[in-house]
C-alpha positions in Angstrom: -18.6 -9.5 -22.4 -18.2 -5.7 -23.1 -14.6 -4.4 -22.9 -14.5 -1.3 -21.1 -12.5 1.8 -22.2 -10.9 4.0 -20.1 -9.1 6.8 -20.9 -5.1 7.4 -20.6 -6.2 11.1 -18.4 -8.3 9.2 -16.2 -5.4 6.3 -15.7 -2.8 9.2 -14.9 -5.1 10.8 -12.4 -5.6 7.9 -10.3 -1.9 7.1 -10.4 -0.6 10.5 -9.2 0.4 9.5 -5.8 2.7 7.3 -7.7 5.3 10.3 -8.5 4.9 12.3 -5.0 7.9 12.2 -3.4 7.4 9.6 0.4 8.3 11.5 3.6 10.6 9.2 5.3 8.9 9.8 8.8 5.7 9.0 7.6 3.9 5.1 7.2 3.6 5.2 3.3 0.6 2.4 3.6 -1.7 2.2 0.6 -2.8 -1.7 1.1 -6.6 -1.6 1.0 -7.5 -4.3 3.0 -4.7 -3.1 5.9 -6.8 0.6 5.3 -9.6 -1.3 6.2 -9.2 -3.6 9.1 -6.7 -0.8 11.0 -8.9 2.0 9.9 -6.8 4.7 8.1 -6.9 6.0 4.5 -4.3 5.0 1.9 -1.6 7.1 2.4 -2.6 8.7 5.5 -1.4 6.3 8.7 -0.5 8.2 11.3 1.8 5.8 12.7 5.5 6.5 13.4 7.9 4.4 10.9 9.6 1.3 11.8 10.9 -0.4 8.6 12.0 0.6 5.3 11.3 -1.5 1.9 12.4 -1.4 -1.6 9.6 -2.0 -3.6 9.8 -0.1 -7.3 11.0 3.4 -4.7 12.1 3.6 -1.0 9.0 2.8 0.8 8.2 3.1 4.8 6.1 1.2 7.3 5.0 0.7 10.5 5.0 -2.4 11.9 1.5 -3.4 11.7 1.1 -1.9 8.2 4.8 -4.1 7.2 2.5 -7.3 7.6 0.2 -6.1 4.8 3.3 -5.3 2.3 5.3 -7.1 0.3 5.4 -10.5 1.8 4.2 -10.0 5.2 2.1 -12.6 7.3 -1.3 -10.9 6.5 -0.5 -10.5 2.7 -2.7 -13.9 1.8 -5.2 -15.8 3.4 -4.3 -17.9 6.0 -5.9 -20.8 4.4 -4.2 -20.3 1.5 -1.0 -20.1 3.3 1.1 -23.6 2.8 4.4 -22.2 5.6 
């Protein structure tokens, strides 16, 4: 199998969002598959802020977002789920 190359420009494009400073009444949701079944962009839920986390920064969530983060109930499958 071919390794693929990517370049270190390319890597620090895609990771910009990374070092943008998080409004702290604003859903900071970037979980894909949350983006997907609740219908918002990454980064762009318009939902009003109900719970902070500490991840690597301060990060905020609404509450349906929350149980796509960080240990919430919709984090892993449900049949993959042994509690």
């Amino acid at each position: 199998m071919r390794r693929t190359r990517t370049s270190i420009k390319k890597i620090r494009a895609e990771l910009t969002w990374v070092n943008q400073p998080l409004h702290p009444a604003k859903c900071s949701c970037r979980h894909m598959r949350c983006c997907e079944e609740t219908n918002h962009t990454a980064g762009e839920c318009t939902r009003s802020v109900e719970t902070t986390v500490w991840t690597y920064r301060l990060e905020y969530f609404c509450s349906p977002c929350r149980e796509y983060e960080w240990g919430g109930r919709k984090m892993f499958n449900s049949a993959l789920r042994t509690s």
